[in-house]
ROVEX-643354 format. One record per residue (C-alpha): residue number from 1; residue in one letter; chain; y, x, z. Coordinates in Angstrom, 1 decimal, always signed. Each point is the difference from the previous one (the first is absolute). Layout:
BEGIN
SITE  num  residuo  cadena   north    east      up
SITE  NUM        A       A       Y       X       Z
...
//
This chain:
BEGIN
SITE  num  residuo  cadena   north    east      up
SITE    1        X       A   +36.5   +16.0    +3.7
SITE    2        X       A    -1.9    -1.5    +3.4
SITE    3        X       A    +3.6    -1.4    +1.4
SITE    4        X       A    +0.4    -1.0    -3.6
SITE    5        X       A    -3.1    -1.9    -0.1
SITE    6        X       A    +0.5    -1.6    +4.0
SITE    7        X       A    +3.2    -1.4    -1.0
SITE    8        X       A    -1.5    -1.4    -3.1
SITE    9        X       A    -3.1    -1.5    +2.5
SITE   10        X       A    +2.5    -1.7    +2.4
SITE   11        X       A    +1.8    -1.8    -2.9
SITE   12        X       A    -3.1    -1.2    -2.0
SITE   13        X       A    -1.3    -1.6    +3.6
SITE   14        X       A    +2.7    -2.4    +0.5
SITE   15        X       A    -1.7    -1.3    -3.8
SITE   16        X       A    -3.4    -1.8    +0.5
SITE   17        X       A    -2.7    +0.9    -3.5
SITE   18        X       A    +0.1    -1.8    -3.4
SITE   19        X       A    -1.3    -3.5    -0.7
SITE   20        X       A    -3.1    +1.1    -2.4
SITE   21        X       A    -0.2    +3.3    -1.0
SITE   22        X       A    -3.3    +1.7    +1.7
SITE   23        X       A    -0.4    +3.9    -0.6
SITE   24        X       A    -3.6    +0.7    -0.2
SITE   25        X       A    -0.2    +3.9    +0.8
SITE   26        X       A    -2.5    +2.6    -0.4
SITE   27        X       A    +0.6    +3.6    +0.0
SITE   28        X       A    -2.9    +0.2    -2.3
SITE   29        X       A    -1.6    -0.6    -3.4
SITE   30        X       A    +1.0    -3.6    -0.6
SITE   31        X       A    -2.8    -0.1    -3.2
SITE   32        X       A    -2.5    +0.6    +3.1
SITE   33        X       A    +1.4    -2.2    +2.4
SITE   34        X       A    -1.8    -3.6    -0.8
SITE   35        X       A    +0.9    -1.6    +3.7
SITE   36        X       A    +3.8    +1.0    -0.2
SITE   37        X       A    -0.5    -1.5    -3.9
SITE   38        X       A    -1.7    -2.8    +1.1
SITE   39        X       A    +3.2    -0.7    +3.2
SITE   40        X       A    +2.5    +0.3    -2.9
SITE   41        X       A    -1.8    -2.4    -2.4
SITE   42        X       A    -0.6    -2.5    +3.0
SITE   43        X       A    +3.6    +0.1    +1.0
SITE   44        X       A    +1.4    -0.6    -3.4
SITE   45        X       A    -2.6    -2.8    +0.0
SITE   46        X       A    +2.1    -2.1    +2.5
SITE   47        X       A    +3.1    +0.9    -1.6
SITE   48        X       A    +1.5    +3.3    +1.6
SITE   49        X       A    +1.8    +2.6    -1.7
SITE   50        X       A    -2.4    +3.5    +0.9
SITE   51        X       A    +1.1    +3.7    -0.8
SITE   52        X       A    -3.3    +1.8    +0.1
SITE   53        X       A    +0.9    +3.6    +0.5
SITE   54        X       A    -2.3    +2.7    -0.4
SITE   55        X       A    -1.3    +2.9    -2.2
SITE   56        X       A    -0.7    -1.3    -3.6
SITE   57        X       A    -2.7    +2.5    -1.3
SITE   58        X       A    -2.5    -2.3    -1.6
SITE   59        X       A    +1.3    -3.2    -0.8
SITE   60        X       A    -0.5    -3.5    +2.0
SITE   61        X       A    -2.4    -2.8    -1.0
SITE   62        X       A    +1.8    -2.2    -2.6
SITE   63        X       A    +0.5    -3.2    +2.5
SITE   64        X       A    +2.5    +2.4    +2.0
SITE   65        X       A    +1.6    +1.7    -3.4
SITE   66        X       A    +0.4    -3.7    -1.6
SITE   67        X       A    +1.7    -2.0    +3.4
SITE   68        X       A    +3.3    -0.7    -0.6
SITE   69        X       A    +0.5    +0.1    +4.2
SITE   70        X       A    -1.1    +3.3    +0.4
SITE   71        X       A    +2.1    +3.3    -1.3
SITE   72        X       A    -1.7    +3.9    +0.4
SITE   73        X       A    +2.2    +2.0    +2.1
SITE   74        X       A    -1.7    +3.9    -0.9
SITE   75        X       A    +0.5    +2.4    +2.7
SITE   76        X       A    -0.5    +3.6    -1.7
SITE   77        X       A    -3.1    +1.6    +1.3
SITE   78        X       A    +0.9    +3.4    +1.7
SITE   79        X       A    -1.5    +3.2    -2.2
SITE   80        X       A    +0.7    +3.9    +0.3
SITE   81        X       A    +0.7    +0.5    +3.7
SITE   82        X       A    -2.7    +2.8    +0.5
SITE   83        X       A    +2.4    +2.6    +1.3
SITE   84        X       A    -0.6    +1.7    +3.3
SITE   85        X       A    -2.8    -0.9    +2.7
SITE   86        X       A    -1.7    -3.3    -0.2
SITE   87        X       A    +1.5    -1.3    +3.3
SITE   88        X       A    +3.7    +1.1    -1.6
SITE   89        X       A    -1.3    -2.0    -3.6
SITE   90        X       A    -1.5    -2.9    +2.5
SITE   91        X       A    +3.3    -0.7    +1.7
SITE   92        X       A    +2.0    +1.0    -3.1
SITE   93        X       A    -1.7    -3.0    -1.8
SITE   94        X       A    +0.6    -2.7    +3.0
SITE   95        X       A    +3.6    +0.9    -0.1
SITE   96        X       A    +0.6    -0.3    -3.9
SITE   97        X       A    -2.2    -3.3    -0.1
SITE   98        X       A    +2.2    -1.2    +3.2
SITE   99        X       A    +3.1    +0.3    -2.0
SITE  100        X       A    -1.4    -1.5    -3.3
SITE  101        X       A    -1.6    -3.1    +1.8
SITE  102        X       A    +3.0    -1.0    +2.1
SITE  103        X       A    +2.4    +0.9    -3.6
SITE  104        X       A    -2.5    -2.5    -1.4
SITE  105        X       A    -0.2    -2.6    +2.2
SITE  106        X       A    +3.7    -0.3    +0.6
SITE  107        X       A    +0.5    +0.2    -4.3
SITE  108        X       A    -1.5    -3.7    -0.2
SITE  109        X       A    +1.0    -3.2    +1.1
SITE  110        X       A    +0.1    -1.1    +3.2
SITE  111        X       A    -3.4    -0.6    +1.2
SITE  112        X       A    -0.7    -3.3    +2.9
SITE  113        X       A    -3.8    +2.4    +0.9
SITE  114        X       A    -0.8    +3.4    -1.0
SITE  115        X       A    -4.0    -0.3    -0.4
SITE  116        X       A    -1.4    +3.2    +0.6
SITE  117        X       A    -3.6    +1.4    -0.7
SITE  118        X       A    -1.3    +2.1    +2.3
SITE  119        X       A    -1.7    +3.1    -0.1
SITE  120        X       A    +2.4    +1.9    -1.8
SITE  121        X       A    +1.7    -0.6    +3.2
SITE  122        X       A    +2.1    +3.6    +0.3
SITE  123        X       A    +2.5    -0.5    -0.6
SITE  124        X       A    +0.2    -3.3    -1.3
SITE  125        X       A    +0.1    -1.8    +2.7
SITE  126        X       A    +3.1    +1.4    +2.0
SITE  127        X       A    +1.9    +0.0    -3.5
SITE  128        X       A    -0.7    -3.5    -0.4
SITE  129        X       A    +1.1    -1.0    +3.5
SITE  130        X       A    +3.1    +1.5    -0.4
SITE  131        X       A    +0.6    -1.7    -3.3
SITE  132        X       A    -1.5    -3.0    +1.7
SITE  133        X       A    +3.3    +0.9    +2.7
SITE  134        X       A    +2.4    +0.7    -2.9
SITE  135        X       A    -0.8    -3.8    -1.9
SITE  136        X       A    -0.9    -1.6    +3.0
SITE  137        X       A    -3.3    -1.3    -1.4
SITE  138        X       A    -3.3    +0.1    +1.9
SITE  139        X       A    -2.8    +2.5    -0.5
SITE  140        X       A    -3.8    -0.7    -0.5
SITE  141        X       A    -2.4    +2.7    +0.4
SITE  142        X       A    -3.5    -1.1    -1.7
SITE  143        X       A    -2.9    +2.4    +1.7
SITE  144        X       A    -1.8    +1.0    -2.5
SITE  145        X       A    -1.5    +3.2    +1.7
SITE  146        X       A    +1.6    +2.6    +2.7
SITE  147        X       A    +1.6    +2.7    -2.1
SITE  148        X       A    -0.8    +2.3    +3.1
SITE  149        X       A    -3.7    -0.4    -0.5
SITE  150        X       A    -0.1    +0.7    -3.7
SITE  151        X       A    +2.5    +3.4    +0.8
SITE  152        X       A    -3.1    +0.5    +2.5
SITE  153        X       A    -2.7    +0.4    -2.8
SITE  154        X       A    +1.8    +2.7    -1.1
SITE  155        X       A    +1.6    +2.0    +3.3
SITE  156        X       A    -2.3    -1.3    +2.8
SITE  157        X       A    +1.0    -2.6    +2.4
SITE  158        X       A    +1.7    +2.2    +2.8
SITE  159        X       A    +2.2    +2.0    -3.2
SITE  160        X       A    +3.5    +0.1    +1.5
SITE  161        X       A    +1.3    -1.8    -3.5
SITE  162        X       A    -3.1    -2.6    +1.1
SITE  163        X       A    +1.4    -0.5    +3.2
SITE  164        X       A    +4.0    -0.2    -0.9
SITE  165        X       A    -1.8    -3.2    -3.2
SITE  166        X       A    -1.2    -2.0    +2.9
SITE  167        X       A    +3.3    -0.1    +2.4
SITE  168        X       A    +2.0    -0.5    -3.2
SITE  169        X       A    -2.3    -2.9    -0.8
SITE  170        X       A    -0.4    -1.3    +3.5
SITE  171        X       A    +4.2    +0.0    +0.5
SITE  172        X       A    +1.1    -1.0    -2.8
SITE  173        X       A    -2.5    -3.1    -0.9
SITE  174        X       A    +0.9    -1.1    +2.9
SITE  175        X       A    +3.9    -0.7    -1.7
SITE  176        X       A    -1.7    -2.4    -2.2
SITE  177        X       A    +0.8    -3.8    -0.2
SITE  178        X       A    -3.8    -1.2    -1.4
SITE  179        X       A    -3.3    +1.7    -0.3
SITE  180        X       A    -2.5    -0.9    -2.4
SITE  181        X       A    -3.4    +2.4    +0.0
SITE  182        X       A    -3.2    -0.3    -1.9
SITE  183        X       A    -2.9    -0.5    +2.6
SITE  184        X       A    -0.3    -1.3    +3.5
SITE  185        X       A    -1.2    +3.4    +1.2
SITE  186        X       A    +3.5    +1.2    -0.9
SITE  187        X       A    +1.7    -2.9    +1.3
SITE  188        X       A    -1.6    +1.0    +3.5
SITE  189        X       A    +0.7    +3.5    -0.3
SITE  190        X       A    +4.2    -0.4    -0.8
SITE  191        X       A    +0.0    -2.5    +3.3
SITE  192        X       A    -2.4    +2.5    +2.1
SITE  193        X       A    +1.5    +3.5    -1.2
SITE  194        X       A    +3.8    -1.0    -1.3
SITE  195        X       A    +0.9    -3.0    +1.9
SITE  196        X       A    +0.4    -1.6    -3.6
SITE  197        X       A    -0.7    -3.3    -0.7
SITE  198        X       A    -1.3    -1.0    -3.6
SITE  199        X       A    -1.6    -2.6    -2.0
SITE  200        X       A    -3.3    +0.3    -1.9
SITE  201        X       A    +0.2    +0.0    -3.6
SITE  202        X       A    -2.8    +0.6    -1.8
SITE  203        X       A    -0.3    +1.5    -3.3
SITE  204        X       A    -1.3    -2.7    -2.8
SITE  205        X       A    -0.7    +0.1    -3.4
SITE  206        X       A    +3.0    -0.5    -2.8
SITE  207        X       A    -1.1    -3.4    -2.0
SITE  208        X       A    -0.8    +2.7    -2.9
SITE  209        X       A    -2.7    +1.2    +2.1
SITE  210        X       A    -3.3    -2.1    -1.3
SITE  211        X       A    -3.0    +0.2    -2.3
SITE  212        X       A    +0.3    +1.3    -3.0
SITE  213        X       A    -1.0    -2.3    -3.2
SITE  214        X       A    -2.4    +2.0    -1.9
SITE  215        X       A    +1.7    -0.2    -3.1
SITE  216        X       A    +3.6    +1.7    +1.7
SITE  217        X       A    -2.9    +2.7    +1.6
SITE  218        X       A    -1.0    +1.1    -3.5
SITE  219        X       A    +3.6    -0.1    -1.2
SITE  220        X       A    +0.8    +2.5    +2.6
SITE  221        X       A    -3.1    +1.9    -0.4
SITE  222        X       A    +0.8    +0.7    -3.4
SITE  223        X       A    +3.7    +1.1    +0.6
SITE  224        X       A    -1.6    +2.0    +3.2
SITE  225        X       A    -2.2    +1.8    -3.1
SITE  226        X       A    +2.6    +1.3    -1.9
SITE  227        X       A    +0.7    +2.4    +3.1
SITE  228        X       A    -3.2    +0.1    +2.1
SITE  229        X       A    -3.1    +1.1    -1.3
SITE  230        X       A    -2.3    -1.7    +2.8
SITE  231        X       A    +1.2    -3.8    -1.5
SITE  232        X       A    -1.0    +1.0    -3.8
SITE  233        X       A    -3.1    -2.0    -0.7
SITE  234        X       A    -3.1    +2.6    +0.1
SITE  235        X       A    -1.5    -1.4    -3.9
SITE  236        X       A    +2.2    -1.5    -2.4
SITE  237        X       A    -1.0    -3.2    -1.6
SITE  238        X       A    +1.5    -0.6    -3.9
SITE  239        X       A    +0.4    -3.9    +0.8
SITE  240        X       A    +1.2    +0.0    +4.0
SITE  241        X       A    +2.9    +1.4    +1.3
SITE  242        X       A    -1.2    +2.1    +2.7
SITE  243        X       A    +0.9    +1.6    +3.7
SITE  244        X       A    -1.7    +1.6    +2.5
SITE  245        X       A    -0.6    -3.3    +1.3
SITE  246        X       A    +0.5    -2.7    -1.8
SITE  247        X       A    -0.3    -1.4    -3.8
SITE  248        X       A    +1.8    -2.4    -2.2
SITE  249        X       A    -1.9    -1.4    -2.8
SITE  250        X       A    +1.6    +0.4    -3.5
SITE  251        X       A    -0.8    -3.3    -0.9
SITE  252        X       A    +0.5    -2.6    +2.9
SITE  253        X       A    +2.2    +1.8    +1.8
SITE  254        X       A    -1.7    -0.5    +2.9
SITE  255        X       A    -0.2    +2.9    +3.1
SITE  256        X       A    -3.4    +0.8    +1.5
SITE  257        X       A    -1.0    +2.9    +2.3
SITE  258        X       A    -3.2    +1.4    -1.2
SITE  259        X       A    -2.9    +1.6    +1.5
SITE  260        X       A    -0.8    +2.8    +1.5
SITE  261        X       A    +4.6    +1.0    +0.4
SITE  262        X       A    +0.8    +2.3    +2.8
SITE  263        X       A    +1.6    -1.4    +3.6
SITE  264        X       A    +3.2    +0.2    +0.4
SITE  265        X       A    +1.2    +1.5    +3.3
SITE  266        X       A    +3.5    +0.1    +1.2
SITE  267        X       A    +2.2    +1.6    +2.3
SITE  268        X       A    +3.7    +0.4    +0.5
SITE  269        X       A    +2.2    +2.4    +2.0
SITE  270        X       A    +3.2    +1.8    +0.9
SITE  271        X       A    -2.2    +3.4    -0.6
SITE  272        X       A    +1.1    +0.9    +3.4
SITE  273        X       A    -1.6    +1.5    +3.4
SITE  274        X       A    -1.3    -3.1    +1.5
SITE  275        X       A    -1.8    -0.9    -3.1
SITE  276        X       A    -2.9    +3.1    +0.0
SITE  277        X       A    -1.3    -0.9    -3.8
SITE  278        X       A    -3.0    +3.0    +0.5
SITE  279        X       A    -1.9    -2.8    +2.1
SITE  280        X       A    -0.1    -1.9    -3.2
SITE  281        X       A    -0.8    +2.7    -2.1
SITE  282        X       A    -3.3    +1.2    +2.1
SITE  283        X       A    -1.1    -3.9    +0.2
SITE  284        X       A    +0.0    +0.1    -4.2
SITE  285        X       A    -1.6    +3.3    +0.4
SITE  286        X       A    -3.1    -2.1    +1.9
SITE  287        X       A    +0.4    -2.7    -2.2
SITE  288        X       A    -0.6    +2.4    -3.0
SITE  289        X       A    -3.2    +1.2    +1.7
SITE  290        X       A    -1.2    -3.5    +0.6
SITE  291        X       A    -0.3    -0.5    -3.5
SITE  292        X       A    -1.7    +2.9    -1.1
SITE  293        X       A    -2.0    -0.7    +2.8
SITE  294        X       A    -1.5    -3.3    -1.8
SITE  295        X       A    +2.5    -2.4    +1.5
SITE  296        X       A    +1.2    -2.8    -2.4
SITE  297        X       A    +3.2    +0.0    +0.2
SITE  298        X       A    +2.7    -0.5    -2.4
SITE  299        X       A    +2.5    +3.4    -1.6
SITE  300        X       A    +2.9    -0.5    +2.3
SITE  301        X       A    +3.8    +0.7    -1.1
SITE  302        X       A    +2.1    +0.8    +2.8
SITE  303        X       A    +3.9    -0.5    -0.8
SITE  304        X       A    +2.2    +1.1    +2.6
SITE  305        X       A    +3.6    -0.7    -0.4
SITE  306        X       A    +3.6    +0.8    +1.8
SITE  307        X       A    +2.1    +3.1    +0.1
SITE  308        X       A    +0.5    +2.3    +2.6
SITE  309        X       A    +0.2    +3.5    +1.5
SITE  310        X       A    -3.7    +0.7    +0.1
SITE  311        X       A    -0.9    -1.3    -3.7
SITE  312        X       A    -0.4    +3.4    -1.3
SITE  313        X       A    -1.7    +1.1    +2.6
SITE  314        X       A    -2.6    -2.3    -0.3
SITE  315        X       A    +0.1    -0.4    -3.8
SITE  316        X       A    -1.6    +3.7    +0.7
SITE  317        X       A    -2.6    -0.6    +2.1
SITE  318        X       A    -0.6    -2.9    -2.7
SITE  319        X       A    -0.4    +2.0    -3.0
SITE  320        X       A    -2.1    +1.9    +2.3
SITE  321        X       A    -3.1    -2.8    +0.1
SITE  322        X       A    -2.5    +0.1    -2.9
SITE  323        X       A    -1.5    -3.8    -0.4
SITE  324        X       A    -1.9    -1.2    -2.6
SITE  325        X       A    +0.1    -3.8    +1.5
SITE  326        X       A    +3.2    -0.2    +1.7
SITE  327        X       A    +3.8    +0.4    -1.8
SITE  328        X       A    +3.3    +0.4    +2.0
SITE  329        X       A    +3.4    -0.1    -1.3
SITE  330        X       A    +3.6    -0.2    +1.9
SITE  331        X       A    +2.3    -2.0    -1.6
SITE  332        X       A    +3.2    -1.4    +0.6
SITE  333        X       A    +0.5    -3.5    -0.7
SITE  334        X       A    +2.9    -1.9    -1.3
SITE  335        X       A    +0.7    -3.0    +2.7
SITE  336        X       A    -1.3    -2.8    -1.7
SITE  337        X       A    -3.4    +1.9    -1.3
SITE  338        X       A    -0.9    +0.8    +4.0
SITE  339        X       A    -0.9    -3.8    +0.7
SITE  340        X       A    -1.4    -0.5    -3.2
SITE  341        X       A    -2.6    +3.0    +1.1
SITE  342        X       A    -0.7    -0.8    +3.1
SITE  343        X       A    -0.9    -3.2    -1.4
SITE  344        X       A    -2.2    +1.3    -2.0
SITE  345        X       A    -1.9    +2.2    +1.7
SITE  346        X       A    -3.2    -0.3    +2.0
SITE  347        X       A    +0.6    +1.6    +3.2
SITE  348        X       A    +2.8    +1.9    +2.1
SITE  349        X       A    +0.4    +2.7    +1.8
SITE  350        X       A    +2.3    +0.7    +3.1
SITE  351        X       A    +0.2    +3.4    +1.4
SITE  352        X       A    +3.4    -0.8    +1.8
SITE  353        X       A    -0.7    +1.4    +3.7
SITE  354        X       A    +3.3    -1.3    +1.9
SITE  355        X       A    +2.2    +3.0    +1.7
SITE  356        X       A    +0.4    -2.1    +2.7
SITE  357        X       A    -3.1    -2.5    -0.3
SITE  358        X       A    +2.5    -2.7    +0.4
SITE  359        X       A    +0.9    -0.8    -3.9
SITE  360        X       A    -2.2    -1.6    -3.0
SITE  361        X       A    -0.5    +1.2    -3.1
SITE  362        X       A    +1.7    -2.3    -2.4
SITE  363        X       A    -1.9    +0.9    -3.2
SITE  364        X       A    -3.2    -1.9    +1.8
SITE  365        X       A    +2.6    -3.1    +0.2
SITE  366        X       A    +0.7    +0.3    -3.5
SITE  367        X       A    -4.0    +0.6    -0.2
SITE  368        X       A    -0.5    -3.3    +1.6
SITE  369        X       A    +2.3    -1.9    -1.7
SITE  370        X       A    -1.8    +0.9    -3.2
SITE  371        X       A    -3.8    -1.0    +1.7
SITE  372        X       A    -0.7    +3.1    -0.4
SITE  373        X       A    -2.8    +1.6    +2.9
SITE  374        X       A    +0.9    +3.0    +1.6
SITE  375        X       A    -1.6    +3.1    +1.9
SITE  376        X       A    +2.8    +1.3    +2.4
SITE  377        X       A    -0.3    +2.9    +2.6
SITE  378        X       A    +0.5    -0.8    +3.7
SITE  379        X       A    +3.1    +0.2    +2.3
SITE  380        X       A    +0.9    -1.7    +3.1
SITE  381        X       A    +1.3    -3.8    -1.8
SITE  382        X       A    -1.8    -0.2    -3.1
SITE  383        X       A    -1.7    -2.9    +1.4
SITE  384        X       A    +3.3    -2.0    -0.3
SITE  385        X       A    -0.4    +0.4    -3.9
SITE  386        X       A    -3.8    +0.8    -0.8
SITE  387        X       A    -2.4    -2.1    +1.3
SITE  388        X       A    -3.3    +2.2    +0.0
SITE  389        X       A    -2.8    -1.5    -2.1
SITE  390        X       A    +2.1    -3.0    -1.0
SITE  391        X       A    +2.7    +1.2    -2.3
SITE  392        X       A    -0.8    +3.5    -0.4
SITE  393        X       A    -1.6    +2.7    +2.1
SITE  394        X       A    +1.1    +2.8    +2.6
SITE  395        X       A    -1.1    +3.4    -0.3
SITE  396        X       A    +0.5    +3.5    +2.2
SITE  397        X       A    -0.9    +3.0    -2.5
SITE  398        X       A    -1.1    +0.6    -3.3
SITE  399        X       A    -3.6    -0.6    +0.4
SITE  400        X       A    +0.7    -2.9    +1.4
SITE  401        X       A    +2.0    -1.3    -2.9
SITE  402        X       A    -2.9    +1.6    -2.7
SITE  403        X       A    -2.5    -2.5    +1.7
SITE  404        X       A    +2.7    -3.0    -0.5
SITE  405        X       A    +0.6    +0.7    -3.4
SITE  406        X       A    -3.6    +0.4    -0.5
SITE  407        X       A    -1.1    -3.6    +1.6
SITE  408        X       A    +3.0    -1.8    -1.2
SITE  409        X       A    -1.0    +1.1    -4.0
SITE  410        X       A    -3.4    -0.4    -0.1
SITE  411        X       A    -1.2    -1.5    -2.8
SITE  412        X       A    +3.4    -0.6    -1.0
SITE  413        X       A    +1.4    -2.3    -2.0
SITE  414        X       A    -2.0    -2.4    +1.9
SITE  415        X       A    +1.7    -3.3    +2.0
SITE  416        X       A    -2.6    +0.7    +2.8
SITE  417        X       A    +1.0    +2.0    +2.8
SITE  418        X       A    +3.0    +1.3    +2.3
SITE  419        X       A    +2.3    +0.3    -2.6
SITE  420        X       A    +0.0    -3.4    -1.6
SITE  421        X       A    -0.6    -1.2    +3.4
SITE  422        X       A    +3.7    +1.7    +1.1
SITE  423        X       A    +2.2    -1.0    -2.9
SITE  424        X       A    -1.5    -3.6    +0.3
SITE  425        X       A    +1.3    +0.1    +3.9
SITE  426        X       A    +3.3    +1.4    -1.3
SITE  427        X       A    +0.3    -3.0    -2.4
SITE  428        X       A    -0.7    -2.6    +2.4
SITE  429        X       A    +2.1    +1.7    +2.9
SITE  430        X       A    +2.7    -1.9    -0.6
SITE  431        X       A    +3.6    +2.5    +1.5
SITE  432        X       A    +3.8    -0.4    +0.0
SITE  433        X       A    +1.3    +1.8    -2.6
SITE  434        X       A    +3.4    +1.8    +0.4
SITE  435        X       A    +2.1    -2.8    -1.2
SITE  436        X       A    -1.4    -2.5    +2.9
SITE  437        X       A    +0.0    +2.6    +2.9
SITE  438        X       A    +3.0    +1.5    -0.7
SITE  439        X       A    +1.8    -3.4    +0.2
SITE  440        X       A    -2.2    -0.5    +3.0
SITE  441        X       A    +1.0    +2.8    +2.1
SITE  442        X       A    +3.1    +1.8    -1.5
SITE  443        X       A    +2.5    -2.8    -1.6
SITE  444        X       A    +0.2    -2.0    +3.9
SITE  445        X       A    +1.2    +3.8    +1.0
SITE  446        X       A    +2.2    +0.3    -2.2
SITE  447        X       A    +1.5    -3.5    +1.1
SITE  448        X       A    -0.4    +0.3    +3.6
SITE  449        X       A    +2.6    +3.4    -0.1
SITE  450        X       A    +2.3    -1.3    -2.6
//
């Protein structure tokens, strides 16, 4: 099968890649995959044919699934192999999703780049070289993360399977054509510690990401109702149609958000170990004592949304917690309610703490996009995203955060204070959206290698 495969690499090099077709590749989710979405939906903007290949468990925003450039190439997500010692499943796993990538890859049209998220980079990025090899098209690697430093949460950083990650990464995005990475940390880090040389490309908010309309807010409040108990209105009037939050009058129609409704706090994540949700759930713990304490602040619903391997987990400690001021629910939301939310709500949440300390969290892009203020916990580059007292705030621990949440609701609803005074700078702070600095920084790539 390898002299099989070598003969079949020497003849496809004497062909150079296909005109248009892009394969945008992820060996992940591609429903939680907005950047690779977004690459896809900017390159069938300017006309090319894209293949964007990855695992289809929960479905793709609607722009993607409605452009007639762009066809789903599902790559089967690997289930069952939990025979034998972990290492044995661990290498087991590499080796089956080998095959399966590379039987992908060479199944579609012939591709002119191969753009390639990375982390999962094992072993995704050596099976897409060699199919880069086999069409002779040219790979792209876009850094979102080292997927050495997120194996470290789990094993430690000097774990032998740690160690083998990082030279896998190190050789083998080094075979790339183009780099694209997220911050200008990382950019410095591929050049110091890889030799590799990449461009900056920041993560930006989808045009979808913006402010709400209040009446589109209580339309999704009441659909939220029929599942979630914290958005059903706490009185029911006979002549208002009623949410937790907001009101429609019977008669004109008209949307209002009446006194004395609960905050809305929100927070997104992968429910993974670099998000650690307990620091949260101790700063609502204070938060519930400052109002039995006399403060006057407003009930607070926490929603939390995103799947992930520690949901349950924390979905325990949740049910756990005995508030009388403060609900929490978990949902998962269909792709075109999550903007809607976060355009709705009144403050967010990042608990992201980056493996590496070289990455952003891109739920406080789509945060920002919507104008919405944001308390986020502190790693090496946050300051690249979140700048502290302007658009949101920084915090280190739990009690920390309580006293944020605390002087940022005060006397809630009000228009005085920080938190009017941080969406009002996220209105006026006028930033590129993806559209612009894509074609800014990735399209003259694209032209310079073709």
């Amino acid at each position: 099968a390898v002299v099989a495969l070598l003969f079949l690499l020497l003849w496809r090099l004497r062909r150079g890649g296909g005109a248009g077709l892009v394969c945008v590749a992820v060996l992940g989710d591609l429903g939680r995959s907005p950047r690779m979405q977004y690459h896809a939906l900017a390159l069938a903007r300017h006309g090319r044919e894209v293949a964007l290949l990855g695992y289809l468990q929960n479905r793709p925003h609607r722009d993607v699934l409605h452009s007639e450039n762009i066809r789903l190439v599902p790559v089967a997500e690997l289930r069952g192999l939990r025979v034998g010692p972990k290492l044995c499943q661990y290498i087991l796993k590499v080796l089956v999703q080998s095959v399966q990538l590379l039987y992908t890859l060479l199944r579609i049209d012939q591709p002119c780049y191969i753009l390639l998220q990375n982390p999962p980079g094992l072993p995704s990025i050596a099976v897409a070289w060699v199919a880069g090899l086999f069409w002779g098209s040219k790979l792209i690697i876009d850094w979102h993360n080292y997927g050495y430093t997120i194996m470290s949460l789990s094993h430690g950083r000097n774990h032998p399977l740690v160690q083998i990650a990082k030279w896998y990464e190190k050789l083998f995005g080094r075979l790339s054509d183009c780099n694209l990475c997220v911050t200008d940390a990382m950019k410095e880090d591929l050049w110091v510690n890889f030799k590799i040389k990449a461009v900056t490309l920041y993560d930006k908010p989808a045009s979808y990401f913006k402010e709400t309309p209040l009446d589109l807010q209580h339309n999704l409040y009441m659909k939220l109702a029929k599942d979630y108990e914290p958005f059903k209105p706490r009185a029911v009037n006979p002549s208002a149609e009623r949410s937790a939050f907001t009101e429609r009058d019977g008669r004109s129609g008209n949307v209002v958000k009446p006194r004395g409704r609960p905050a809305l706090l929100i927070s997104s994540t992968s429910w993974t170990e670099d998000e650690d949700f307990s620091v949260l759930l101790r700063a609502l713990e204070d938060y519930e004592r400052f109002i039995e304490e006399g403060a006057k602040l407003p009930a607070l619903v926490c929603v939390i949304t995103g799947k992930g391997p520690l949901k349950d987990y924390y979905n325990g400690l949740i049910r756990k917690l005995h508030f009388k001021h403060i609900q929490i629910c978990t949902p998962w939301l269909e792709a075109e309610d999550y903007p809607l939310l976060l355009g709705s709500a009144d403050l967010g949440v990042c608990l992201h703490k980056s493996s590496s300390g070289l990455d952003l969290p891109m739920k406080v892009v789509d945060m920002f996009g919507c104008c919405l203020p944001v308390c986020a916990i502190y790693f090496e580059c946050l300051h690249e995203l979140v700048k502290h007292d302007e658009n949101g705030l920084i915090f280190r621990d739990s009690k920390e955060l309580a006293e944020q949440l605390k002087m940022l609701f005060l006397e809630f609803p009000s228009l005085e204070g920080k938190l009017h005074s941080f969406r009002q700078n996220l209105r006026e702070s006028r930033q590129l959206c993806w559209d612009e600095s894509w074609d800014q920084i990735v399209l003259p790539l694209l032209e310079a290698k073709e």
